[in-house]
N, C-alpha and C positions, 0 to 999 in steps of 0.2 A: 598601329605600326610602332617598331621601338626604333625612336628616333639613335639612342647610343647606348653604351651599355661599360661602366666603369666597374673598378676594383680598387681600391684606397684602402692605407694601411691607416689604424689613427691618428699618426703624424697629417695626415693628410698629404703622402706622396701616393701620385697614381702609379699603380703599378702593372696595370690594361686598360687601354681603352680604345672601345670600337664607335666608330661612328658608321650611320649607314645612311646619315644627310650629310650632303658637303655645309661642311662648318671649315672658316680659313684658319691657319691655325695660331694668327693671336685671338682670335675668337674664342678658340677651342682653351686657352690658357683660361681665361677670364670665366667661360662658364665653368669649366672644371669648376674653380678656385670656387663659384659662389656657389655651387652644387655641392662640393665637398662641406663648403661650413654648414651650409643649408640641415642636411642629413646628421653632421657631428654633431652638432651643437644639440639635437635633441635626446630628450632621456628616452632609455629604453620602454618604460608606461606610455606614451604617443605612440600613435598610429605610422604605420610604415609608408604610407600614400600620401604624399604632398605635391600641393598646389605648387605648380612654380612657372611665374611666367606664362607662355601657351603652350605651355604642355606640363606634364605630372610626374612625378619620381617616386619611383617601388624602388625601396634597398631593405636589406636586410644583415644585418653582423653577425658574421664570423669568426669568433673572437680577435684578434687585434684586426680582419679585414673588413672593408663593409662593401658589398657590391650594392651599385645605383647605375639604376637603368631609367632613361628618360622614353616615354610614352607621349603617343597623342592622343586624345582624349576619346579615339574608338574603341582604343585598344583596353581588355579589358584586364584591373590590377591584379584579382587575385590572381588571374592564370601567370601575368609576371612575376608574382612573388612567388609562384611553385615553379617556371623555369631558372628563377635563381637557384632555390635549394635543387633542384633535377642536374642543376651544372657545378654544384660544389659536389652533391654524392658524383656524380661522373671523374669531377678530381681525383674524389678519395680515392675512387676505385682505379682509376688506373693509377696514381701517386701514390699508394697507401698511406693515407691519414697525409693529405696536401699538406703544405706548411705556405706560406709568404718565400721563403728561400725555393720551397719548388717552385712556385711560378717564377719569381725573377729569372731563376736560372734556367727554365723550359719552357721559355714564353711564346716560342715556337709550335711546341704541343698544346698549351694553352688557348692559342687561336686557332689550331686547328680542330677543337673539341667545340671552342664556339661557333667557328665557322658550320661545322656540322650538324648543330643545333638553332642555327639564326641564320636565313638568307634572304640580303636583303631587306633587314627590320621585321620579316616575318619567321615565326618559329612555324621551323619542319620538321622536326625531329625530334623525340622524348625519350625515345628506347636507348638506354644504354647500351647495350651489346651493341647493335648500330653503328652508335657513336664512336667508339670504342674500335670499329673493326676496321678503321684507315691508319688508325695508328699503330695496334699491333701486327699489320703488314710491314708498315715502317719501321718496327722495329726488328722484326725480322728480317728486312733485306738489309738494314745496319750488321745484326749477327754474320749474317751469312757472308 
């Protein structure tokens, strides 16, 4: 099950984050912050899957973004490290060619692309068009 699921620029500001365990949220400061170095601090040559605590962290970089997703130790990593890149192509295509300023500024769209893809700490969804197709209703009754 995926415990939370972040988005960090290299500064180490977060820029989304889902949780889908109640964590209180000076809690949620503090792990960030040690999850965040945790993942930075390593070179790209290491392995994407770290140990940490009781439970595991799949990320993967984006150029200046890195998404880290925390796991419990059922859930299995490679399928998390293809629903990351499954939810960056899903950006692209509906942002074309996402940037860091898209999400800030449609973080709104952004959680609803995740929401569609994660319910619950469980993935339901991989198909794009799918995913894709609550939003451009919403954009369409915006047009209209």
């Amino acid at each position: 099950m995926i415990k939370f699921f972040l988005m960090v620029n290299k500064q180490g500001q977060t820029r989304l984050s889902r949780y889908y365990e109640h964590v209180e949220i000076n809690k949620r400061t503090v792990l960030e912050a040690e999850v965040i170095k945790n993942c930075l601090s390593r070179s790209k040559d290491e392995c994407s899957f770290v140990e940490y605590k009781d439970f595991k962290l799949v990320y993967r970089q984006y150029a200046a973004l890195f998404i880290v997703v925390g796991i419990d130790q059922t859930e299995n990593e490679m399928a998390v490290y293809e629903l990351i890149h499954n939810f960056v192509e899903v950006l692209d295509k509906y942002f074309s060619r996402v940037s860091e300023l898209d999400i800030m500024f449609n973080l709104d769209r952004v959680h609803i692309i995740l929401d569609e893809m994660v319910l619950n700490g469980c993935i339901v969804e991989t198909n794009r068009n799918r995913i894709l197709a609550p939003l451009f209703v919403l954009d369409k009754v915006a047009e209209g």
